[in-house]
OpenMM code with the backbone's topology and positions (N, CA, C; nanometers):
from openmm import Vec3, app, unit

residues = "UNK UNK UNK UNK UNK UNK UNK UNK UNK UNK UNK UNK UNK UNK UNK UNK UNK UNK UNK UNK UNK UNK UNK UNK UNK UNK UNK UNK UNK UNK UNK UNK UNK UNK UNK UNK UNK UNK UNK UNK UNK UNK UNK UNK UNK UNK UNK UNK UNK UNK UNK UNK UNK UNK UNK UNK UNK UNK UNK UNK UNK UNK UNK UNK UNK UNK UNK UNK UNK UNK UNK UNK UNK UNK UNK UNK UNK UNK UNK UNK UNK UNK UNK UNK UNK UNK UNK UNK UNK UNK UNK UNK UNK UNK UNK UNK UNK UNK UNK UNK UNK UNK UNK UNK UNK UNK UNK UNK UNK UNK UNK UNK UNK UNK".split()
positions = [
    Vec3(0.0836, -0.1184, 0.0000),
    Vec3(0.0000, 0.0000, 0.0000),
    Vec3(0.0878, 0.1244, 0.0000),
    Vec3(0.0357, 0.2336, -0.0730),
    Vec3(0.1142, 0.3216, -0.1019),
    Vec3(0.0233, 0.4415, 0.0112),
    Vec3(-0.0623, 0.4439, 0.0519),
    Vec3(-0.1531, 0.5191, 0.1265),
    Vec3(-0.1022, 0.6831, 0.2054),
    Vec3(0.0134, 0.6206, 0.2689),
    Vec3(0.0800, 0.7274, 0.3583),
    Vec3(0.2067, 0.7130, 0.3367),
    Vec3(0.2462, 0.9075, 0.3688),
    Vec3(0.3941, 0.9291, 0.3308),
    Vec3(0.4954, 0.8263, 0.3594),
    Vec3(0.4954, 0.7833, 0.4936),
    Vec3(0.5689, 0.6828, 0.5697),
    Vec3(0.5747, 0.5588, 0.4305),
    Vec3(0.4673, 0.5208, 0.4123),
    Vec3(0.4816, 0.3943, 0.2961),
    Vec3(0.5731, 0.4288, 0.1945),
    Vec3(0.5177, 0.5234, 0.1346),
    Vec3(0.5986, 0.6050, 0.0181),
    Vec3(0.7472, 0.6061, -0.0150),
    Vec3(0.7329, 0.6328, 0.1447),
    Vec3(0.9227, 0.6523, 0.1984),
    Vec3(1.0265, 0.5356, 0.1551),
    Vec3(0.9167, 0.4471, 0.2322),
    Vec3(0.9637, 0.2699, 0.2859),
    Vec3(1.0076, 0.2450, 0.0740),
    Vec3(0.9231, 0.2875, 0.0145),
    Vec3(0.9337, 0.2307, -0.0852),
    Vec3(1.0559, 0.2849, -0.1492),
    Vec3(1.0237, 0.4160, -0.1595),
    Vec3(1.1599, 0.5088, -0.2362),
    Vec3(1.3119, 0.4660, -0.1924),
    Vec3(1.3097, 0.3864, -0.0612),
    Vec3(1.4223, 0.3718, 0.0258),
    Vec3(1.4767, 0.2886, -0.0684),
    Vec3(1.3714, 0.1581, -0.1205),
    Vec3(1.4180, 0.0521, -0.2071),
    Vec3(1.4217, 0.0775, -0.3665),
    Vec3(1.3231, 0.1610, -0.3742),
    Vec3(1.3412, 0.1718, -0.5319),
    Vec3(1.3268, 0.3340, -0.5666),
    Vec3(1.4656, 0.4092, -0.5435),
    Vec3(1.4367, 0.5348, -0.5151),
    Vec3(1.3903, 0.5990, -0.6479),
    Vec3(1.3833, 0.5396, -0.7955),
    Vec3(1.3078, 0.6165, -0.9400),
    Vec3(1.1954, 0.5684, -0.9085),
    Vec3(1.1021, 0.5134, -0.8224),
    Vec3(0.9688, 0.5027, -0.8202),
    Vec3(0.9260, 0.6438, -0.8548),
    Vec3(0.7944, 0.6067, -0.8860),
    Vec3(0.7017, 0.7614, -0.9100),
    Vec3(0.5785, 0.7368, -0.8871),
    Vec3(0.4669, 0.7828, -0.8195),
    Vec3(0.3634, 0.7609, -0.7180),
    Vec3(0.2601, 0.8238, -0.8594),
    Vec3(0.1469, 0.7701, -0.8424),
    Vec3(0.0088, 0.8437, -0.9276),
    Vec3(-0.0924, 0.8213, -0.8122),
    Vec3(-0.1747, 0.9448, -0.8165),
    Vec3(-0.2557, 0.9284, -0.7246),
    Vec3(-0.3876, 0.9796, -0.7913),
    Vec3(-0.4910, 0.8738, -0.7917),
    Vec3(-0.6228, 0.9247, -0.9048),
    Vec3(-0.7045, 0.9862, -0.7648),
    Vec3(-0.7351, 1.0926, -0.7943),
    Vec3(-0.8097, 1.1179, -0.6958),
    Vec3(-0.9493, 1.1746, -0.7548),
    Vec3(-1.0571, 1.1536, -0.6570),
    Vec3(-1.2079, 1.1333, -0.6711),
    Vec3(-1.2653, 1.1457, -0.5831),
    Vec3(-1.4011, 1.1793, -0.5834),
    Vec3(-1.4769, 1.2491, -0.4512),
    Vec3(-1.5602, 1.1190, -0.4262),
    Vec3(-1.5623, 1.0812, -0.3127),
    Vec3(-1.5748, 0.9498, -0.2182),
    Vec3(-1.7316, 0.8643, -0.2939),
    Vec3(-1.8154, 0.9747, -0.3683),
    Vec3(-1.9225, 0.9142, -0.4434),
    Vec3(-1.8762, 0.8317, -0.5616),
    Vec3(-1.8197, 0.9277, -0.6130),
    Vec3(-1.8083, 0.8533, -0.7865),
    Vec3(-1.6999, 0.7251, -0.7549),
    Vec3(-1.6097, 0.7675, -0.6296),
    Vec3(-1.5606, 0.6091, -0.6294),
    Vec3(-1.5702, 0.4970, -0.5459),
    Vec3(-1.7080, 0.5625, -0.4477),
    Vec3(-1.8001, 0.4517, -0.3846),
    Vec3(-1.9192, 0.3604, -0.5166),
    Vec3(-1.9278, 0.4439, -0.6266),
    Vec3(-2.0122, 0.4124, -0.7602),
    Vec3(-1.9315, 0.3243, -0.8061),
    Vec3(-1.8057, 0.3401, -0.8462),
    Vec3(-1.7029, 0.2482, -0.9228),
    Vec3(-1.6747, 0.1182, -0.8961),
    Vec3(-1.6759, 0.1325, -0.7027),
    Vec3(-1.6180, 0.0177, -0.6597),
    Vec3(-1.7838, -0.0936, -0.6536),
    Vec3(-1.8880, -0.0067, -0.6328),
    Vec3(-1.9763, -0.1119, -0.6277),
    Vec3(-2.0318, -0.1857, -0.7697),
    Vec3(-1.9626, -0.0964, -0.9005),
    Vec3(-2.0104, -0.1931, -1.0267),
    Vec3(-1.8944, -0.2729, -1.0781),
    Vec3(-1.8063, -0.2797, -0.9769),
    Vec3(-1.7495, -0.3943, -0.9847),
    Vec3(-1.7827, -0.5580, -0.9567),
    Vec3(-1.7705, -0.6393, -1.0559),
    Vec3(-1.7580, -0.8048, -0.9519),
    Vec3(-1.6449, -0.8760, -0.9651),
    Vec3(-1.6185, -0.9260, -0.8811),
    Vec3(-1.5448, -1.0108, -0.8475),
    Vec3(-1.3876, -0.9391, -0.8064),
    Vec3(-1.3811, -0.8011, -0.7379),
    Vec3(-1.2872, -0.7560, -0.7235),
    Vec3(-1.2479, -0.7446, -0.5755),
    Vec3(-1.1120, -0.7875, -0.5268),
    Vec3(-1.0872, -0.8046, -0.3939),
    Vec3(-1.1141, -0.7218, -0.2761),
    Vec3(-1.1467, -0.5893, -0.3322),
    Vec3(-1.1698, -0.4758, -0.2444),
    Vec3(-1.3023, -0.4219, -0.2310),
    Vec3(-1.3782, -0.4765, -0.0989),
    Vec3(-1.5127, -0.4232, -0.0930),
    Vec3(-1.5724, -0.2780, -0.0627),
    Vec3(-1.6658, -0.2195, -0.1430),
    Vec3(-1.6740, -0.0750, -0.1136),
    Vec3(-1.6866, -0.0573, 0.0424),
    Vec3(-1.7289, -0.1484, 0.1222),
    Vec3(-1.7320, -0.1053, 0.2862),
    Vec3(-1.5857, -0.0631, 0.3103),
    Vec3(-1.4542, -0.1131, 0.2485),
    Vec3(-1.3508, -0.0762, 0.3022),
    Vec3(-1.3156, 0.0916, 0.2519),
    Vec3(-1.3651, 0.1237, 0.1515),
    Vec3(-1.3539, 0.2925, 0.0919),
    Vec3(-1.3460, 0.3738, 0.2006),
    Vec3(-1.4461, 0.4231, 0.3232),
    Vec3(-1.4212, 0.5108, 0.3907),
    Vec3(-1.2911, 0.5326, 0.4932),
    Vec3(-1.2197, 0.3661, 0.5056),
    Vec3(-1.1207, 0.3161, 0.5627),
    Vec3(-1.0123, 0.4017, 0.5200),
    Vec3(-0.9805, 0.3751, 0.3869),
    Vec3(-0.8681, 0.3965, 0.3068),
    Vec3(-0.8876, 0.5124, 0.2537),
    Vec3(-0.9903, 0.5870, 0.2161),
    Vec3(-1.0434, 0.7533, 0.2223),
    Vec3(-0.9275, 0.7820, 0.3542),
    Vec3(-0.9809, 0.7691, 0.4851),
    Vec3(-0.9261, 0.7998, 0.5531),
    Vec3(-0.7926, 0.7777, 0.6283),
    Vec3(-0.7288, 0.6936, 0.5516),
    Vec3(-0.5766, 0.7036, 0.5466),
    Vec3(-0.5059, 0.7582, 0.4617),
    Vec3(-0.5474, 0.7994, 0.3486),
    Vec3(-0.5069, 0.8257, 0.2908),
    Vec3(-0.4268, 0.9515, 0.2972),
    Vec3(-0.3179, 0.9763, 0.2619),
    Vec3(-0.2263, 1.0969, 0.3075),
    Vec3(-0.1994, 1.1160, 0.1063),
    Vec3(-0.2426, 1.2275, 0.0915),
    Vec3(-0.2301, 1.3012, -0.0435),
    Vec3(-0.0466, 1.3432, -0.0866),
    Vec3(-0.0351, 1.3094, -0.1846),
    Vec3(0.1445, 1.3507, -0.2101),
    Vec3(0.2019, 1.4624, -0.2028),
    Vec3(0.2016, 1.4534, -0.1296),
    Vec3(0.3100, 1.6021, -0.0830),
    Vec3(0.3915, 1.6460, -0.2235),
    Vec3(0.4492, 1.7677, -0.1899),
    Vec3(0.5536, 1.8337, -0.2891),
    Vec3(0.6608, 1.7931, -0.3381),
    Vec3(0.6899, 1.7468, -0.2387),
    Vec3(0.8148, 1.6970, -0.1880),
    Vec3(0.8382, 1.5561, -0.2679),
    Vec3(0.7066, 1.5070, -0.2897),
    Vec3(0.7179, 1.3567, -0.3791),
    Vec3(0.7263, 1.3383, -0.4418),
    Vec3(0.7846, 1.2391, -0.5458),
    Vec3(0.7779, 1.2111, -0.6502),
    Vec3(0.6600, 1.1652, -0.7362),
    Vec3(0.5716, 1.2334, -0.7502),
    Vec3(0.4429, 1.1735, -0.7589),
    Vec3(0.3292, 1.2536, -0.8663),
    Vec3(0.2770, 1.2716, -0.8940),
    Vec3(0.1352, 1.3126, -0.9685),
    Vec3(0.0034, 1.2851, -0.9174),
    Vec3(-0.0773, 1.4146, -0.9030),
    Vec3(-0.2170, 1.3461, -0.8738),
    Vec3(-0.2778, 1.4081, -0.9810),
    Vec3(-0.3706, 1.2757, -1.0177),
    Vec3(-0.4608, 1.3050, -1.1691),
    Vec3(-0.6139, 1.2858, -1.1002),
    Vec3(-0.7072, 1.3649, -1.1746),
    Vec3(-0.8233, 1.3832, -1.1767),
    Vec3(-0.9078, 1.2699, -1.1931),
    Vec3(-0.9397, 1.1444, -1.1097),
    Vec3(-0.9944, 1.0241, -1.1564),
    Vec3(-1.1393, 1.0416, -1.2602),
    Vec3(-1.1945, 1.1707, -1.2274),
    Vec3(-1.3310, 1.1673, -1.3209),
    Vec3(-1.2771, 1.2157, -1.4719),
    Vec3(-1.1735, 1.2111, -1.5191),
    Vec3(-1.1373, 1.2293, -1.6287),
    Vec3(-1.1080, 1.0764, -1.7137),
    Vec3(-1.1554, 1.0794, -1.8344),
    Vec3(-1.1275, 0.9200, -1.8980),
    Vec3(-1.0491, 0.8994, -1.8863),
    Vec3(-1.0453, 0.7556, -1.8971),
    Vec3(-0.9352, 0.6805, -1.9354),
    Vec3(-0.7932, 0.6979, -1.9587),
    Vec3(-0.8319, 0.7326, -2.1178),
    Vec3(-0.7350, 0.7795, -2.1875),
    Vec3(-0.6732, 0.8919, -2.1670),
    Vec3(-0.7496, 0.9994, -2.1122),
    Vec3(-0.7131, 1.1452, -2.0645),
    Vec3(-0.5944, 1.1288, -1.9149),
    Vec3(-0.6351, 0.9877, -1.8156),
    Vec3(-0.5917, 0.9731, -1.7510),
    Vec3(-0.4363, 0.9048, -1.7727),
    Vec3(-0.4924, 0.8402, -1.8739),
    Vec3(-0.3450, 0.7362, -1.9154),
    Vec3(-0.2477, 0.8385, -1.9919),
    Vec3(-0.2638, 0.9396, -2.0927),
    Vec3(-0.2239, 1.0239, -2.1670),
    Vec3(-0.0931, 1.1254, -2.0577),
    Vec3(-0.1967, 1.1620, -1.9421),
    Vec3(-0.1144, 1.2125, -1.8336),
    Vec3(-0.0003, 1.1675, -1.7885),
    Vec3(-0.0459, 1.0514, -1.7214),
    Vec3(0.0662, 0.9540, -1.6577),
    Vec3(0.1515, 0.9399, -1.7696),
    Vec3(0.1487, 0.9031, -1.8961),
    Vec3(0.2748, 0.8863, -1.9810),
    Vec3(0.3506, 1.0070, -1.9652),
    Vec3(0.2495, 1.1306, -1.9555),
    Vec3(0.3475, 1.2794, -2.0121),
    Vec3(0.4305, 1.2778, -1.8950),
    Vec3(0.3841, 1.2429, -1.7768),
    Vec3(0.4499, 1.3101, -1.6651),
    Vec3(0.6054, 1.2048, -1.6405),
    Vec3(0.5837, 1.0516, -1.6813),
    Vec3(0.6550, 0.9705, -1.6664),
    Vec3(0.7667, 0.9863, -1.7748),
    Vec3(0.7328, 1.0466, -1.8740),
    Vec3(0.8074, 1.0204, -1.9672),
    Vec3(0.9255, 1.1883, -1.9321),
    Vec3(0.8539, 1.2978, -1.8621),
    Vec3(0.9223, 1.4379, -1.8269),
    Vec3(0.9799, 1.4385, -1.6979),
    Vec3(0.9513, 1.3238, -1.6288),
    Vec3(1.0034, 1.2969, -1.4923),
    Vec3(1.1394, 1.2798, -1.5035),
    Vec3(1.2491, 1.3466, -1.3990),
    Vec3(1.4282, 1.3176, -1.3702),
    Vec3(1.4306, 1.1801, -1.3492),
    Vec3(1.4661, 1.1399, -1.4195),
    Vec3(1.5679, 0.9572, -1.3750),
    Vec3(1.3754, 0.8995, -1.4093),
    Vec3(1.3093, 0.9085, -1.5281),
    Vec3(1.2214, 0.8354, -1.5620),
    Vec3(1.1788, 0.6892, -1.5162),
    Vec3(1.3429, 0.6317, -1.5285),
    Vec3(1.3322, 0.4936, -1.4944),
    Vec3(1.2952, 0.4072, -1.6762),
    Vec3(1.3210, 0.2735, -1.6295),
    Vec3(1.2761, 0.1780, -1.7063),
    Vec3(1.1504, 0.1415, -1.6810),
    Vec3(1.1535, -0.0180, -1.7696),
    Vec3(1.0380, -0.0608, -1.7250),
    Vec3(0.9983, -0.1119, -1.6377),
    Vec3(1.1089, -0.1820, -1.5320),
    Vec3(1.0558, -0.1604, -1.3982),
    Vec3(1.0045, -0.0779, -1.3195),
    Vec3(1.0681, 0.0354, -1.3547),
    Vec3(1.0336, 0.1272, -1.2198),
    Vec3(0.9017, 0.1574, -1.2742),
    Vec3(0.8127, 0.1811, -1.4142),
    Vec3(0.7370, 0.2538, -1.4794),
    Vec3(0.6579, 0.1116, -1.3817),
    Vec3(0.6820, 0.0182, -1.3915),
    Vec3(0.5811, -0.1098, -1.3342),
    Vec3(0.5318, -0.0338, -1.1674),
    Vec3(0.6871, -0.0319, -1.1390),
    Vec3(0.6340, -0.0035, -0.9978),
    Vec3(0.5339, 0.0892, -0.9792),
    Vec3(0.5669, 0.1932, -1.0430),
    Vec3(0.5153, 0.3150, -1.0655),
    Vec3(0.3667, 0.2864, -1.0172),
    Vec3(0.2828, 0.1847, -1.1724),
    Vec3(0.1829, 0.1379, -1.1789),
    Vec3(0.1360, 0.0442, -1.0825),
    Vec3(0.1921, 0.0085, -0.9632),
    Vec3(0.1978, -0.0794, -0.8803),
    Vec3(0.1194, -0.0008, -0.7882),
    Vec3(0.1941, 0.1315, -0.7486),
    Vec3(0.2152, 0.2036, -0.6252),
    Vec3(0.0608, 0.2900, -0.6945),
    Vec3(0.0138, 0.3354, -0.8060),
    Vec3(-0.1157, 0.4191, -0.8082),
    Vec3(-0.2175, 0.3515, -0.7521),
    Vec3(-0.2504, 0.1964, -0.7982),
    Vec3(-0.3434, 0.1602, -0.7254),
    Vec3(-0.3435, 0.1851, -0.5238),
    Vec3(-0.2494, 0.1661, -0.5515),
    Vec3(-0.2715, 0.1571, -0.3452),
    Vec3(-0.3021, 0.3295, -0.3735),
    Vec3(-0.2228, 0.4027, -0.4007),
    Vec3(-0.2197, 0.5561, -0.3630),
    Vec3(-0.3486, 0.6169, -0.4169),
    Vec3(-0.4289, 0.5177, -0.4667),
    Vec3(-0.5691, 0.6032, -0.5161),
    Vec3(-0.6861, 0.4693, -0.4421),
    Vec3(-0.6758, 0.5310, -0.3291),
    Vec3(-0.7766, 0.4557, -0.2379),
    Vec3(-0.7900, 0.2870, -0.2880),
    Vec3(-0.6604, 0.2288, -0.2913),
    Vec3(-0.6822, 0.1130, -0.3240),
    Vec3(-0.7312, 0.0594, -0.4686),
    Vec3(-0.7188, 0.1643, -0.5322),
    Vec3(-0.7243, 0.1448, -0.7265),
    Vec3(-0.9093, 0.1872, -0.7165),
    Vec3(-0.9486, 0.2131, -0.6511),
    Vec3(-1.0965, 0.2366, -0.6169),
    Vec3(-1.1038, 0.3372, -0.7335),
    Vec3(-1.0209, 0.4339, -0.7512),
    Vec3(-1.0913, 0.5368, -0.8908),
    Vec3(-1.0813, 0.4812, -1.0244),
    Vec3(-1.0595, 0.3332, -1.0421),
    Vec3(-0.9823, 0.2924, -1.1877),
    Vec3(-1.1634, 0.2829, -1.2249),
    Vec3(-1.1626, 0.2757, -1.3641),
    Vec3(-1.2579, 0.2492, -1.4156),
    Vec3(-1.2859, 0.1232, -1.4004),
    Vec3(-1.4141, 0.0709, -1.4178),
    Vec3(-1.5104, -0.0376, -1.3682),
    Vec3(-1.4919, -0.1377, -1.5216),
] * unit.nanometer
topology = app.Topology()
chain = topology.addChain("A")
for resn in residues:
    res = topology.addResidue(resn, chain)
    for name in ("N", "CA", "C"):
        topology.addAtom(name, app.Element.getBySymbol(name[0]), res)
């Protein structure tokens, strides 16, 4: 989980070109998302949980926060620009991690599309 700075840290310690995405969304549209999901490991009862751990990326981070009510593609379009203009970009690992670390950092991937 990427949730809080402290995590963030823990991670950068090990893979310091990580780069954090954080979709962020107002607790409806991604209490909506998570419930037209099936068969996905994360139940909307846990949303207000992870709402509320959630610690937003500081300045200081290596990170991006994107607008989850924006498509898809608008969303994916971003993350390339920013990954691809980011210092020490990284490979394709780190771009993995990258993609690893948005789900936790966006309430548990709760803003991804359904």
């Amino acid at each position: 989980s990427a949730l809080r700075v402290s995590y963030r840290d823990a991670i950068l310690e090990r893979a310091p070109r990580t780069r954090f995405v954080l979709l962020q969304g107002d607790r409806e549209m991604l209490l909506g998302r998570l419930r037209s999901r099936t068969g996905h490991f994360m139940p909307a009862s846990l949303l207000d949980s992870q709402l509320d751990a959630l610690e937003p990326l500081g300045p200081q981070e290596p990170g991006l926060t994107v607008d989850a009510a924006d498509t898809p593609e608008a969303v994916i379009a971003e993350v390339r620009a920013f990954l691809t203009r980011s210092p020490d970009a990284g490979d394709a690992a780190d771009a993995a991690s990258a993609a690893g670390a948005t789900g936790a950092a966006s309430a548990a991937g709760a803003a991804d599309t359904p």
